[in-house]
N, C-alpha and C positions, 0 to 999 in steps of 0.2 A: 697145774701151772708149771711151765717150763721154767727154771733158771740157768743164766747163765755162768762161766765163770772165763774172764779171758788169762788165758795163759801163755800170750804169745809173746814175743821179743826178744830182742838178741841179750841181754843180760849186759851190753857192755860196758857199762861203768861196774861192773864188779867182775871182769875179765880180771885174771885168770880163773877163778872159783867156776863162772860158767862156759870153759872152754868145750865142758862134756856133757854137763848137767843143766838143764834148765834153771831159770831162777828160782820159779815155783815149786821145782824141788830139790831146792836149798835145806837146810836143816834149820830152822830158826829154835830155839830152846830145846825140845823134845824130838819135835816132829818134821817133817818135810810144809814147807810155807803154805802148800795150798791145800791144807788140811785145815787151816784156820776159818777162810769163810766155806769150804764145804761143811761145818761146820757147826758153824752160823746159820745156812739154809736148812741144813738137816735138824736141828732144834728149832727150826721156825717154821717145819710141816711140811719142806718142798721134798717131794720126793721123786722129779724126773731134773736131774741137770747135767747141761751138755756144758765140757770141756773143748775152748777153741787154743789152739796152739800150732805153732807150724807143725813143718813136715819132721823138720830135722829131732824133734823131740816126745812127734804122736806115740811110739811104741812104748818111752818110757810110763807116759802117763798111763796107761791102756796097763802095762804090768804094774804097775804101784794101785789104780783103783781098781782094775777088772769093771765087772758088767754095775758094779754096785752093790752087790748081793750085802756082801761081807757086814755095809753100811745100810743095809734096809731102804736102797734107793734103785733110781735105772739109772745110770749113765749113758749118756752119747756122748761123740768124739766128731769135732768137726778140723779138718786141717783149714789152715789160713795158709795158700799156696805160697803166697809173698805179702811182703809190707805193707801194708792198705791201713793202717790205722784203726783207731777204735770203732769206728760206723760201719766201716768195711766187714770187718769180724763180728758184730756184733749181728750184721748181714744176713751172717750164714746159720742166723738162729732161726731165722725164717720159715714158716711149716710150708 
């Protein structure tokens, strides 16, 4: 089973914080945000999940998870060209 995680948006009600960073990788307690429900899927057995986020922030995610190794998963990496909302992104899970 595929899951997904969407990672995309502009962050801006918390401009300045994500004028460089994503929100999802924000720092919330310990860790970077979207480490909470990868997480959550990876203690609940899933072990293929595709990360969708724009353009402007695919590389960061791509160096912070890599291929998944590290977390005993695969990752994919889908860009969300532009704004199309949740259906849109969730879209491009499509096999």
């Amino acid at each position: 089973m595929k899951e997904v995680i969407l990672a995309g948006g502009t962050g801006s009600r918390l401009y300045p914080l994500t004028k460089v960073t994503n929100k999802h990788l924000l720092p919330v307690y310990d860790k970077p945000m979207i480490y909470y429900p990868m997480e959550t899927l990876i203690n609940a057995g899933i072990k293929e999940i595709m990360i969708v986020s724009g353009r402007g922030h695919a590389g960061h995610f791509l160096e912070l998870l890599g291929s998944g190794v590290e977390h005993e998963v695969h990752f994919t990496y889908e860009i969300q060209e532009k704004a199309g909302g949740i259906a849109q992104a969730l879209s491009l899970a499509e096999d």
